[in-house]
C-alpha positions as CSV (number, residue, x, y, z in Angstrom):
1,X,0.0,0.0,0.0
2,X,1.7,3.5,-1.0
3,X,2.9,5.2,2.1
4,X,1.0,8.1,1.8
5,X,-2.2,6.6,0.3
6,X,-5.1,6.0,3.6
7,X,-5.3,2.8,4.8
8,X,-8.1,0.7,2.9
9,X,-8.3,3.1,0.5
10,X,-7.0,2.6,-3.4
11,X,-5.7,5.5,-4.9
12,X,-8.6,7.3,-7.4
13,X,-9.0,5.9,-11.4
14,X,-6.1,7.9,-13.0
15,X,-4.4,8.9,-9.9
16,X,-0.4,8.9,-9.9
17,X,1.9,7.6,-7.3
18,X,3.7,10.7,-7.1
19,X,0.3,12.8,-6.6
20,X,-1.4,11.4,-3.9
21,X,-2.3,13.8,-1.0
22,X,0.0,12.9,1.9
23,X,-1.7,11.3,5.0
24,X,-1.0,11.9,8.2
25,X,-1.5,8.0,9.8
26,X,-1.3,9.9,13.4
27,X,-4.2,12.2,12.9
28,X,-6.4,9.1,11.2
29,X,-8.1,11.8,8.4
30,X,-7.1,12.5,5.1
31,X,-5.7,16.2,4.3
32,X,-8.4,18.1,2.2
33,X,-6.6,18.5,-1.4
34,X,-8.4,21.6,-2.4
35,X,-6.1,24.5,-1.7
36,X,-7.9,26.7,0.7
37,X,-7.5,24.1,3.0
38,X,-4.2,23.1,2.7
39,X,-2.7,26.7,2.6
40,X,-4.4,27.9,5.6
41,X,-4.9,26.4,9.3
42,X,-8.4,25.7,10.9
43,X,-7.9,28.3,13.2
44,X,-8.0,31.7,11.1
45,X,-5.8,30.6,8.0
46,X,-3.3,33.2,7.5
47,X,-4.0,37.0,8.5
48,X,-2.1,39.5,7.3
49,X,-0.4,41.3,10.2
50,X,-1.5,44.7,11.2
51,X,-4.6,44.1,8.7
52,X,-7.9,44.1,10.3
53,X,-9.4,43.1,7.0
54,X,-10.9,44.7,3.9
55,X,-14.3,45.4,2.7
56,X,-15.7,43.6,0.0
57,X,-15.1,44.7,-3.8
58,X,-18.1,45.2,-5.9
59,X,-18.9,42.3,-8.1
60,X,-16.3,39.9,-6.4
61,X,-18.0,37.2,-4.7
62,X,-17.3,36.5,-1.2
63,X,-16.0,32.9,-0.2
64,X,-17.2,31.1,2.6
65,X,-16.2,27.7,3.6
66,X,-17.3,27.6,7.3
67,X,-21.1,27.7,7.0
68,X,-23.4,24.7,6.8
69,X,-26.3,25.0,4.0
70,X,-29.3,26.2,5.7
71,X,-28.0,28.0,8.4
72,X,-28.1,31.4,9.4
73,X,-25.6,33.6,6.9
74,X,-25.4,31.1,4.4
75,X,-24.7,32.1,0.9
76,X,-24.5,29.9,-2.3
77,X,-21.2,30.6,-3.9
78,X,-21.0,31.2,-7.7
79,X,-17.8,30.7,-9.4
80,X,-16.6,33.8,-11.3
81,X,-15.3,32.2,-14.7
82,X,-14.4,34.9,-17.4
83,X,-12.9,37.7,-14.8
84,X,-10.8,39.7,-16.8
85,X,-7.2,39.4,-15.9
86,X,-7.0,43.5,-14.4
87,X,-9.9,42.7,-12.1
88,X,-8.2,40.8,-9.6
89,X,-7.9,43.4,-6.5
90,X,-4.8,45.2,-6.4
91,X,-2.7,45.2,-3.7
92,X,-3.5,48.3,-1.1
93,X,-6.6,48.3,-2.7
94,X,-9.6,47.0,-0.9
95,X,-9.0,43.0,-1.4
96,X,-10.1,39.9,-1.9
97,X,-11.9,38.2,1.3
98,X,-12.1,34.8,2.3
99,X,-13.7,33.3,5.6
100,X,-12.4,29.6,6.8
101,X,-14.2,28.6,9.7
102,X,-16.1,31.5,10.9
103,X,-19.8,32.8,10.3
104,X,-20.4,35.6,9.1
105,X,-21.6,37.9,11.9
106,X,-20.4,36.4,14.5
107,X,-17.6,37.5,17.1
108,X,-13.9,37.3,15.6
109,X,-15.4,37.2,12.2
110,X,-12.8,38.5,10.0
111,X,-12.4,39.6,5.9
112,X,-8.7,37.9,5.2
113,X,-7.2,40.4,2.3
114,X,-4.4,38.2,0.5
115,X,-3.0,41.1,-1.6
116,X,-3.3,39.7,-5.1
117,X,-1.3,41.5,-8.1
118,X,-3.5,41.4,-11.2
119,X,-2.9,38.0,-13.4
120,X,-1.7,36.9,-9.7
121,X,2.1,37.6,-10.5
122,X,4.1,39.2,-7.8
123,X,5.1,42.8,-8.6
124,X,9.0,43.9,-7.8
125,X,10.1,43.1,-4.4
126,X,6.7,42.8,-2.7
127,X,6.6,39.3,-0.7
128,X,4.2,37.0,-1.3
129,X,1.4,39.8,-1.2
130,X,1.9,41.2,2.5
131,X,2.7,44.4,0.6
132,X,6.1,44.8,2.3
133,X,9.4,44.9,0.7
134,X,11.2,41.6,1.4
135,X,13.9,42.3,3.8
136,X,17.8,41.9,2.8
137,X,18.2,37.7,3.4
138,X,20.4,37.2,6.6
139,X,23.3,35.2,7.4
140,X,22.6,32.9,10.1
141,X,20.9,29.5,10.4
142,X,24.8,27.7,9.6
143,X,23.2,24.1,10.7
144,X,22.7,21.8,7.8
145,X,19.2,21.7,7.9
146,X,18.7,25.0,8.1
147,X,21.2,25.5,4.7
148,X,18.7,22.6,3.0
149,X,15.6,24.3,3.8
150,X,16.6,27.0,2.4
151,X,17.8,25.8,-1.1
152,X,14.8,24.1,-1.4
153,X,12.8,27.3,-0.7
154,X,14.5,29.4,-3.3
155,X,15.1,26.5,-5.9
156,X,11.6,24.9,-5.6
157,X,9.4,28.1,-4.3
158,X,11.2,30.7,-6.0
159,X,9.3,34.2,-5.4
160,X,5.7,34.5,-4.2
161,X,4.2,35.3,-7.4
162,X,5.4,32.0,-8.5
163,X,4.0,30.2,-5.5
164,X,0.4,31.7,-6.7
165,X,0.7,30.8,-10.3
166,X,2.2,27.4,-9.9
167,X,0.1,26.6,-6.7
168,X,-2.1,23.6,-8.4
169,X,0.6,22.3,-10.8
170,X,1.4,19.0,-11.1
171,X,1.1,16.0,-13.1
172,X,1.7,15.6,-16.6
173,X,4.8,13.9,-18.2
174,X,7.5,11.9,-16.0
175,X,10.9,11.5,-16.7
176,X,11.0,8.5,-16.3
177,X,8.0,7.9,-19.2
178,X,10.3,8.8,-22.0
179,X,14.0,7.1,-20.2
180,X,15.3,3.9,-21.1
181,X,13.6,1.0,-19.6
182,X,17.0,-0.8,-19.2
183,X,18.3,1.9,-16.5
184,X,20.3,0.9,-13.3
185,X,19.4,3.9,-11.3
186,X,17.3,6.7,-11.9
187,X,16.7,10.2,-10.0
188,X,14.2,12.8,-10.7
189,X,14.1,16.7,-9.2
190,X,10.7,18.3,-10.3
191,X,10.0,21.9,-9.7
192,X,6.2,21.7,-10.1
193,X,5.8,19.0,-7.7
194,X,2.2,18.5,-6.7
195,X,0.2,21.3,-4.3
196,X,0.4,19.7,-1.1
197,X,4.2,19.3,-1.2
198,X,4.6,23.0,-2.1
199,X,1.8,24.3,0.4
200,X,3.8,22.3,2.9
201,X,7.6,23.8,1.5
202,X,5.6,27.0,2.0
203,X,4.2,26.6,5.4
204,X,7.8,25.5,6.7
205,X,9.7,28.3,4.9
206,X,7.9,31.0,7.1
207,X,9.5,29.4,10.3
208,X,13.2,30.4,9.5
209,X,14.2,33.8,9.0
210,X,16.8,32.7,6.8
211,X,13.9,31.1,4.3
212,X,11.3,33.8,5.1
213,X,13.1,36.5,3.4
214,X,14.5,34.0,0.4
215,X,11.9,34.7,-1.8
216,X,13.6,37.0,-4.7
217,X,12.5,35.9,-8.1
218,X,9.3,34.5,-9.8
219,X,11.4,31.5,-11.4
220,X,12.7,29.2,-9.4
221,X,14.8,27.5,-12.0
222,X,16.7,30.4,-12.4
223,X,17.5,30.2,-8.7
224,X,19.6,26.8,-10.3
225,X,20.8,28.6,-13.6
226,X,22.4,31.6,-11.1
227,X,23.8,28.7,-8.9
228,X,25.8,27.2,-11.8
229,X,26.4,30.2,-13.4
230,X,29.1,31.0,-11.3
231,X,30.9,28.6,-12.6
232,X,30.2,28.0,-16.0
233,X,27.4,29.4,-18.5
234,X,29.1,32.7,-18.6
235,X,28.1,33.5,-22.0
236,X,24.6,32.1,-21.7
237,X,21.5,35.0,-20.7
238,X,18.9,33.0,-19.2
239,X,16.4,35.1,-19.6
240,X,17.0,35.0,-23.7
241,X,18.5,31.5,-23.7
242,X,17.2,29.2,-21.0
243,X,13.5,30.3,-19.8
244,X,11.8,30.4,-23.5
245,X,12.2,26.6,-23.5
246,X,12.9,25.2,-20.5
247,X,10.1,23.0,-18.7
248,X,9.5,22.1,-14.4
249,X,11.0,18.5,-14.2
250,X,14.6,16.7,-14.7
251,X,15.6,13.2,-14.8
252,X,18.6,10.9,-15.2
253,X,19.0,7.6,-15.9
254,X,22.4,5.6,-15.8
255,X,22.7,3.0,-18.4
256,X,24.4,-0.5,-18.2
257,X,27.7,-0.7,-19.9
258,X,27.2,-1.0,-24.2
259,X,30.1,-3.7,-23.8
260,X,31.8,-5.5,-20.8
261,X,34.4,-3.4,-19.2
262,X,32.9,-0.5,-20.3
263,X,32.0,2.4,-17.9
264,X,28.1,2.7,-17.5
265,X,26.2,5.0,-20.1
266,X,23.5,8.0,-19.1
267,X,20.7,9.9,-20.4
268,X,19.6,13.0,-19.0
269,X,16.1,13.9,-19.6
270,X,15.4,17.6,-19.4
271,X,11.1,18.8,-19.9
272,X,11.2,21.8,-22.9
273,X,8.1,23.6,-23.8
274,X,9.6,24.6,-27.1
275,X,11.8,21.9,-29.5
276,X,13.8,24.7,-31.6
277,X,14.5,26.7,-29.0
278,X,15.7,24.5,-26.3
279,X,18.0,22.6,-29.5
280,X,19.2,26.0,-29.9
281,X,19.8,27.1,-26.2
282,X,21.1,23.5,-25.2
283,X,23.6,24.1,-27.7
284,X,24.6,27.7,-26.3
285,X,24.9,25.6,-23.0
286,X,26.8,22.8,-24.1
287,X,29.7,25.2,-25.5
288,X,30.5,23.5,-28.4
289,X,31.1,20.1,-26.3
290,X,30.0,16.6,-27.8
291,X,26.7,15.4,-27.3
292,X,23.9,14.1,-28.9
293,X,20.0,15.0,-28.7
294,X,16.8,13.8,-28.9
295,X,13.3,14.3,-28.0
296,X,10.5,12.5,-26.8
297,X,7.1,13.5,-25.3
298,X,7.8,17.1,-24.7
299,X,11.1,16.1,-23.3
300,X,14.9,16.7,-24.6
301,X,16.9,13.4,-23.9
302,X,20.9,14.6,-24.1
303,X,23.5,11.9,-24.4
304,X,27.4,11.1,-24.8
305,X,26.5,10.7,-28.6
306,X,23.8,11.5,-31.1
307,X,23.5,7.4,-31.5
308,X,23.1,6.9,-27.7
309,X,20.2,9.6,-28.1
310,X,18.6,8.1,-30.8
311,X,18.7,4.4,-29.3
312,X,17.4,5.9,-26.0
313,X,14.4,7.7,-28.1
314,X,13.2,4.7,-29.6
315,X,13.6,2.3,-26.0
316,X,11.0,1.4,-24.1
317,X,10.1,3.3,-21.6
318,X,11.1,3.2,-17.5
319,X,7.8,3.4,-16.4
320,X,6.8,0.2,-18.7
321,X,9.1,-1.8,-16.0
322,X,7.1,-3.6,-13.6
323,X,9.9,-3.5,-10.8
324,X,9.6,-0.3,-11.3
325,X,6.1,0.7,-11.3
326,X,5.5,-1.8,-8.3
327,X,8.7,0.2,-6.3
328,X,7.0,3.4,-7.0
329,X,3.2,2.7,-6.2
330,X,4.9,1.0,-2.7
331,X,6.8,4.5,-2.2
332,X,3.7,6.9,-2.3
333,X,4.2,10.4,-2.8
334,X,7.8,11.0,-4.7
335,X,8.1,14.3,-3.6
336,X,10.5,17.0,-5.0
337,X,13.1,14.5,-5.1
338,X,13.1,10.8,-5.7
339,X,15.3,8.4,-6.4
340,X,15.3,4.7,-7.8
341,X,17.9,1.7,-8.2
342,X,18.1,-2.2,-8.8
343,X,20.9,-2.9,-6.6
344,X,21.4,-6.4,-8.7
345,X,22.2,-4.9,-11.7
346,X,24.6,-2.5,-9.5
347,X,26.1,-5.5,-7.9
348,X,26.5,-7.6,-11.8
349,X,28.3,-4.4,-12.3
350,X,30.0,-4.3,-9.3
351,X,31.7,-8.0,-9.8
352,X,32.9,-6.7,-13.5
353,X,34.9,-3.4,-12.2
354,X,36.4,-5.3,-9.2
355,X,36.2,-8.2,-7.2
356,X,34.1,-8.4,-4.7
357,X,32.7,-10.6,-1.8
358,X,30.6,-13.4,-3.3
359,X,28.3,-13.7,-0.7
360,X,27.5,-9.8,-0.2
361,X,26.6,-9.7,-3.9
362,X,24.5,-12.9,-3.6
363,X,22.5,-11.1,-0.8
364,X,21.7,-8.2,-3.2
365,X,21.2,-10.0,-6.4
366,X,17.6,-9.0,-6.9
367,X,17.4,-6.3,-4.4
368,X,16.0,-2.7,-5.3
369,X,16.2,0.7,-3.7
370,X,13.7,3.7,-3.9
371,X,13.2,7.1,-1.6
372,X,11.8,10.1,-1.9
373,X,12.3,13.5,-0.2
374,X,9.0,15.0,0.5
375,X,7.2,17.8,3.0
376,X,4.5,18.3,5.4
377,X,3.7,21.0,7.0
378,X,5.1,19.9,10.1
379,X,7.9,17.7,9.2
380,X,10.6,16.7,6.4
381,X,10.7,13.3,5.4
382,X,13.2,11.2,3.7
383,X,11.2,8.0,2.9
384,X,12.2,4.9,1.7
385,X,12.1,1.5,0.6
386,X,13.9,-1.9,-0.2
387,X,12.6,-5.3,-1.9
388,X,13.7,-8.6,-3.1
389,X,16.8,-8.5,-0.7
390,X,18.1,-11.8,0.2
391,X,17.2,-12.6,3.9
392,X,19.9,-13.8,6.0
393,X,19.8,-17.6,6.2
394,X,18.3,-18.6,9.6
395,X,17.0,-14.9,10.1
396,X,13.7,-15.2,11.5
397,X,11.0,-12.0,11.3
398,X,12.2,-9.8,13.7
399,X,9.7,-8.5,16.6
400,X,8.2,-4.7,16.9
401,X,10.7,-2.6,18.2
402,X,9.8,-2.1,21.9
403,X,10.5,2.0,22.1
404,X,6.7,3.5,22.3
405,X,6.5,1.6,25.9
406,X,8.7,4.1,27.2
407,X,7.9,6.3,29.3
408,X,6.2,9.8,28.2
409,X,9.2,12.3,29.5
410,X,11.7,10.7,27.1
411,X,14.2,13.2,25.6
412,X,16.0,10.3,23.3
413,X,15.6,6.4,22.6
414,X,17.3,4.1,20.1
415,X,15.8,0.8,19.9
416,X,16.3,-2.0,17.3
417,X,15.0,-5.6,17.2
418,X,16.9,-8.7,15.6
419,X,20.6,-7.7,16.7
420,X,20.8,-10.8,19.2
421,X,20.0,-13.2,15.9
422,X,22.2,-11.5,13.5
423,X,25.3,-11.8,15.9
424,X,24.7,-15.6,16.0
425,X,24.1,-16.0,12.5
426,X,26.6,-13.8,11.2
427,X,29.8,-14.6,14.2
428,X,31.8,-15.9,11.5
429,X,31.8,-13.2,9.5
430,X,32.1,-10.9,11.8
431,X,35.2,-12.7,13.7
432,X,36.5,-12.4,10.0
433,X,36.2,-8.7,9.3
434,X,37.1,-7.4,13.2
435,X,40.7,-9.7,12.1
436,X,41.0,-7.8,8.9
437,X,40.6,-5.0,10.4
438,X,42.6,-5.3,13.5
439,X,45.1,-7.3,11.6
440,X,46.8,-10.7,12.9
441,X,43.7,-11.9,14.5
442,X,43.5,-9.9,17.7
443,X,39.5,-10.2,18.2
444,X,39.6,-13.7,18.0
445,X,42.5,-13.7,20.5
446,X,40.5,-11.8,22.6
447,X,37.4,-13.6,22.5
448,X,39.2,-16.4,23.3
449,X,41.0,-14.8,26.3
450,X,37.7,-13.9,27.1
451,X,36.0,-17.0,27.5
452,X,38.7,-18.9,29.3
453,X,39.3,-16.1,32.4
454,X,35.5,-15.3,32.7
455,X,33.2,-17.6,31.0
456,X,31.6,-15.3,28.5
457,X,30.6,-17.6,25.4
458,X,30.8,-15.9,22.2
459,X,28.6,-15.6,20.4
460,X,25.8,-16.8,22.6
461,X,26.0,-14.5,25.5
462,X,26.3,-11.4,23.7
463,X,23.7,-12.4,21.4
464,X,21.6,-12.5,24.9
465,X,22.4,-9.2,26.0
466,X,21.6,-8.0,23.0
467,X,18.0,-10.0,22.9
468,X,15.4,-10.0,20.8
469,X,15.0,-6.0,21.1
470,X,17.1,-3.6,22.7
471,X,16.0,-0.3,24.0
472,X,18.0,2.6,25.1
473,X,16.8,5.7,26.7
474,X,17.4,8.6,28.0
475,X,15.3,10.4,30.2
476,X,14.4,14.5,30.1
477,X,14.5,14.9,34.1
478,X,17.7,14.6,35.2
479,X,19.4,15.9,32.4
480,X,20.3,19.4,34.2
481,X,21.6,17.8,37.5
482,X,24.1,15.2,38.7
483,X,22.2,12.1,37.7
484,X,20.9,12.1,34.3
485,X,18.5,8.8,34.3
486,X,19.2,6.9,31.2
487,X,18.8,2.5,31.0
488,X,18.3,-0.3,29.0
489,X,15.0,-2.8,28.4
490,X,16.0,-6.2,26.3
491,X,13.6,-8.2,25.5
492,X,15.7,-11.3,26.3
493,X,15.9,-14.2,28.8
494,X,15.9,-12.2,32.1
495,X,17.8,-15.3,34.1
496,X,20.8,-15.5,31.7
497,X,21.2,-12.1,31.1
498,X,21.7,-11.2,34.2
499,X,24.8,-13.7,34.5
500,X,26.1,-12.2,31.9
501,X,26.1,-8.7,32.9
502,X,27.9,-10.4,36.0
503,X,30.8,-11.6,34.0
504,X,31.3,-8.3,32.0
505,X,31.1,-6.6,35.6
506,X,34.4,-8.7,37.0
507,X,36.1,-8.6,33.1
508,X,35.6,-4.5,33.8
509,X,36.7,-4.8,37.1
510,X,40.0,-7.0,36.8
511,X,41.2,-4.4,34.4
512,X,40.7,-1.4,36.2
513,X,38.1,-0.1,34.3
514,X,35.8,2.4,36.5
515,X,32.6,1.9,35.7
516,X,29.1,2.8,37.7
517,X,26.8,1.1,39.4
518,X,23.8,0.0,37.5
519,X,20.3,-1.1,39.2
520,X,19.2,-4.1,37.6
521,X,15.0,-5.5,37.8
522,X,14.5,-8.4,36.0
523,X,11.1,-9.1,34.4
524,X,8.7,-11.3,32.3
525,X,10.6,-11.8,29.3
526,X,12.7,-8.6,30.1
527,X,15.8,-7.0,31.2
528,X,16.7,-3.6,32.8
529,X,19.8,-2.0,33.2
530,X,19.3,1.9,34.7
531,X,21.2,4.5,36.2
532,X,19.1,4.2,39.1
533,X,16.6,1.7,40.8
534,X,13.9,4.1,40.2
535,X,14.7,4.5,36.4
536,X,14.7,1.4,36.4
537,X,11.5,0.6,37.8
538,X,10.3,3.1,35.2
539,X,11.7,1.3,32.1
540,X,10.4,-2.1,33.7
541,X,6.8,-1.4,33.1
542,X,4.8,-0.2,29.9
543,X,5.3,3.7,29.7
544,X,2.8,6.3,27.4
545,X,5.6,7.6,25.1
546,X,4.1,5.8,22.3
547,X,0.6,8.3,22.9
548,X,3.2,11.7,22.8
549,X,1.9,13.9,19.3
550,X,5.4,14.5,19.2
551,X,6.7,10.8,19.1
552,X,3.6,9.7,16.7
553,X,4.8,12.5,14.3
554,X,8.3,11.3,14.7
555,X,7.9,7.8,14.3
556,X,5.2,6.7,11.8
557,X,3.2,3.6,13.1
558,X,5.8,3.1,15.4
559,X,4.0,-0.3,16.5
560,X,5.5,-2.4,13.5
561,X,8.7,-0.1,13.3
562,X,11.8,-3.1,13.9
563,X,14.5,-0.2,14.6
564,X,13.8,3.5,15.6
565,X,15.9,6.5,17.0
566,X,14.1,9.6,18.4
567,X,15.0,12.6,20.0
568,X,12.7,15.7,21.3
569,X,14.9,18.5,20.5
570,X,12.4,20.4,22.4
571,X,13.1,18.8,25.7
572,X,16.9,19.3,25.4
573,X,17.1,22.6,23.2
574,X,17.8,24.7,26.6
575,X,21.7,22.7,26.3
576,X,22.7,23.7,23.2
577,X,20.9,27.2,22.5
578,X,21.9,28.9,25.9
579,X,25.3,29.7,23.8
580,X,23.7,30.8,21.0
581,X,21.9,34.1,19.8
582,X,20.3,36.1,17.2
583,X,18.9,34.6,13.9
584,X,20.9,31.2,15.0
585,X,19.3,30.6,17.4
586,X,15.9,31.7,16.4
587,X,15.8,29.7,13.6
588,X,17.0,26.5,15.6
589,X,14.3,27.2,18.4
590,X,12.2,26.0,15.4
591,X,13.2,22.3,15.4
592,X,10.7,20.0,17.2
593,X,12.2,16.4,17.0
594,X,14.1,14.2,14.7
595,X,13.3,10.4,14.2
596,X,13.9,8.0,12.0
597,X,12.2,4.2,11.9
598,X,11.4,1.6,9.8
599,X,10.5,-2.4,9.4
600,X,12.5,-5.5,7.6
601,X,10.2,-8.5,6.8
602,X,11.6,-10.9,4.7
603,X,12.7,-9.8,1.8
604,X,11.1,-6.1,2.2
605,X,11.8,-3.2,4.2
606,X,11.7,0.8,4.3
607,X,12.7,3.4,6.1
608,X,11.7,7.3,7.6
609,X,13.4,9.8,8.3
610,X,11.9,13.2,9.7
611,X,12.6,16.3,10.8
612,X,10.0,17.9,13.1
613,X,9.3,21.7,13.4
614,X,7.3,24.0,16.1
């Protein structure tokens, strides 16, 4: 089931993977597609500030999307088709109003004036219709985060005017409908993603000053063409050149070799509204290089060579690959970015430019990878997936990781389920590459050493202690004093477990190693090691972190999740941002939580990774 499609629910007759409406699993509602409810909150949408509201323009119907049919103040809305382009309000002038949520008449009813230019295109400087000049962008924000939000507001936003014009674009043409079937990895950046990913982009943007004031231009690919610019392209005007022919979306596939030994082939595919002039421009670009074009379904597909072009014209398409099609409909919403591989072609490759383990390759020999970098309006997501991987032999299905049964005041957890099964499958292996690495076999010498002074049987004990799951946390209370609380709960047999914790304790201690005192409460099926017995008491019973809005945003369906880290920046932010200041800090402050999770079953897995924002 796509990952952002509802559950039970198929996507609509026509639909696209890489349009569905994200869903929010936590919430248990699907987001409303139509715009007005996707660019604005429930509670007031988005006031301008200092504006009490305007009065309504002659002849320019009213919306009102809060009233139920039959009650009092409720008025039929006509659509307005045919409005000539000048008679959208103009900005200072009294504006267009729209009411989300409220009655007319009632108290806090206000007129919301969104500042419209006419034809909806942003005039000079203003931003995004607050009729303000956008202030000088800041320095500040250096984290890498910060840095990423922003490129993706000016690259994929651009300026506000074309945030209005481009707000329902979408669909249409994929590169990866006119690439070579026969590609070994493919990645596609599309600057007209669908309208929920660019409301959300949008709604995130406005929580960093260094994004807030990004918005300069009404084209965000030019915010690309500057970029590289500065390092090539200096006889190329984009405005003359570039813009009259170049389309939203780029992909690239790379290409087996043509013959063995060969380095691997490509084919980039660029959309073009306009044949001659993007051959003409592409040509300005390429600076009298080698290359050779073709084009297919509104796209220009540039090679090494004009034959390459022409074969890759004529192939069948990517999108005509099953494996393919069946990766992406798994993935859900692709996003801005997205990204696709069959790992056993890579590895057939692999084995031809060097020699590599057998066994590793064997593992991947059908496997294939595909992610997505996509937005919500409270979070950044780096989603993905893997299938037809080669389970490890005598690998059973690992549990549910074990991390929403912590308790509630949590600041940071890594849990992961499994590790106690691949230590005992995998020993030999691993024996093998700590000698390579070590050199002379020094791990097996230890492990020996190990087992004859104190009794600890590798593989098998450590595969206890590592059980079935293991969960580590870290609590919030305690963090600012002596005696942070932080522990352990493995799901293992509580009995043996225990002995060997008692083994490691006198290995520790015969070598002079200082380490503290840990409580230990052994359970029903569990283990606890904590800083303290009352920690531990805590991480011995079934906590509420799991029912935090915070964690559920964090960790998506965290019930099935078989590994998961999280952190609540919020209830550790006071550490790091007391030694900060200004735009650094305030743009920090906006980070909520990070977490990443996924599950591995059989031959299947994914993964998420999220960023979180106030």
């Amino acid at each position: 089931m796509p990952a952002n499609n509802p559950p039970d629910q198929s996507p609509t007759p026509g639909q696209q993977p890489d349009r569905t409406i994200a869903y929010r699993w936590n919430e248990g509602a699907q987001q409303n597609s139509q715009p007005h409810a996707q660019g604005h909150p429930q509670q007031g949408g988005y006031p301008q500030q200092g504006q009490p509201g305007y009065p309504q323009q002659p002849g320019y119907p009213q919306q009102n999307y809060g009233q139920q049919q039959g009650q009092p103040g409720y008025q039929q809305q006509q659509p307005n088709y045919g409005q000539p382009q000048g008679g959208y309000p103009q900005q200072g002038q009294p504006g267009y109003q729209q009411n989300y949520g409220q009655q007319q008449g009632q108290p806090g009813y206000q007129q919301q004036n969104y500042g419209q230019q006419p034809g909806w295109q942003q005039q000079g400087p203003d931003f995004l219709g607050t009729g303000q000049p956008a202030p000088p962008a800041r320095k500040g924000g250096k984290g890498w985060l910060i840095a990423v939000v922003a490129a993706l507001v000016v690259v994929l936003v651009g300026g506000g005017g074309a945030f209005a014009v481009n707000l329902l674009s979408g669909g249409g043409t994929q590169p990866h409908d006119v690439l070579p079937g026969n590609a070994i990895g493919y990645v596609r950046l599309d600057f007209d993603p669908a309208a929920n990913q660019k409301l959300a982009l949008f709604s995130i943007a406005q929580k960093f000053t260094v994004t807030k004031d990004s918005f300069t231009g009404d084209d965000p690919r030019k915010a690309i063409f500057d970029l590289a610019k500065k390092s090539s392209f200096d006889k190329v005007d984009y405005a003359a050149d570039v813009q009259p022919w170049l389309g939203d979306r780029v992909g690239l596939a790379a290409l087996p070799p043509a013959k063995k030994g060969a380095e691997p082939g490509f084919v980039v595919a660029v959309q073009v509204t306009d044949e001659a002039k993007a051959k003409a421009g592409i040509a300005k670009l390429m600076n009298e290089e080698k290359y050779g074009i073709a084009f297919r379904e509104d796209y220009a597909l540039l090679t090494a060579t004009q034959a390459e072009a022409d074969q890759a014209a004529k192939a069948a398409p990517l999108s005509d690959d099953a494996n393919f099609s069946d990766d992406l409909g798994a993935l859900g919403e692709t996003g801005v970015l997205s990204f696709w591989m069959d790992a056993g072609k890579l590895a057939d490759l692999a084995s031809e430019i060097a020699p590599q383990d057998p066994a590793t390759l064997a593992q991947i020999k059908n496997a294939r990878v595909a992610g997505a970098l996509r937005f919500d309006g409270q979070y950044i997501e780096l989603a993905g997936i893997s299938r037809g991987a080669k389970a490890l032999e005598g690998m059973g299905e690992p549990e549910p990781s074990k991390i929403g049964q912590l308790p509630a005041s949590t600041a940071g957890a890594i849990s992961i389920s499994g590790l106690g099964d691949v230590i005992g499958k995998q020993w030999a292996q691993i024996m093998k590459s700590a000698d390579q690495a070590g050199g002379g076999g020094s791990f097996q010498q230890f492990a020996n050493e190990a087992q004859q002074k104190y009794g600890l049987a590798l593989p098998a004990d450590l595969a206890t202690l590592l059980g079935k799951n293991l969960t580590l946390a870290v609590d919030a209370n305690g963090l600012d004093g002596d005696q942070p609380k932080f522990g352990a709960r493995i799901t293992t047999d509580p009995a043996k477990a225990q002995e060997v914790v008692g083994k490691i304790e006198k290995f520790l201690a015969d070598s002079g190693t200082s380490v503290p005192q840990l409580a230990k409460v052994p359970g029903d099926g569990t283990f606890v090691l904590a800083s303290s017995q009352d920690y531990a008491a805590e991480l011995a019973k079934d906590g509420s972190l799991v029912d935090d809005e915070t964690f559920q945003l964090a960790i998506p369906d965290a019930g099935a999740a078989t590994f998961a880290a999280y952190v609540d920046l919020n209830k550790v932010e006071k550490f790091y941002l007391e030694s900060m200041q200004g735009d650094d800090k305030a743009n920090l402050q906006q980070l909520r939580a990070v977490g990443i999770s996924g599950t591995q079953s059989g031959t299947d897995a994914s993964f998420s990774l999220r960023v979180l924002f106030d």
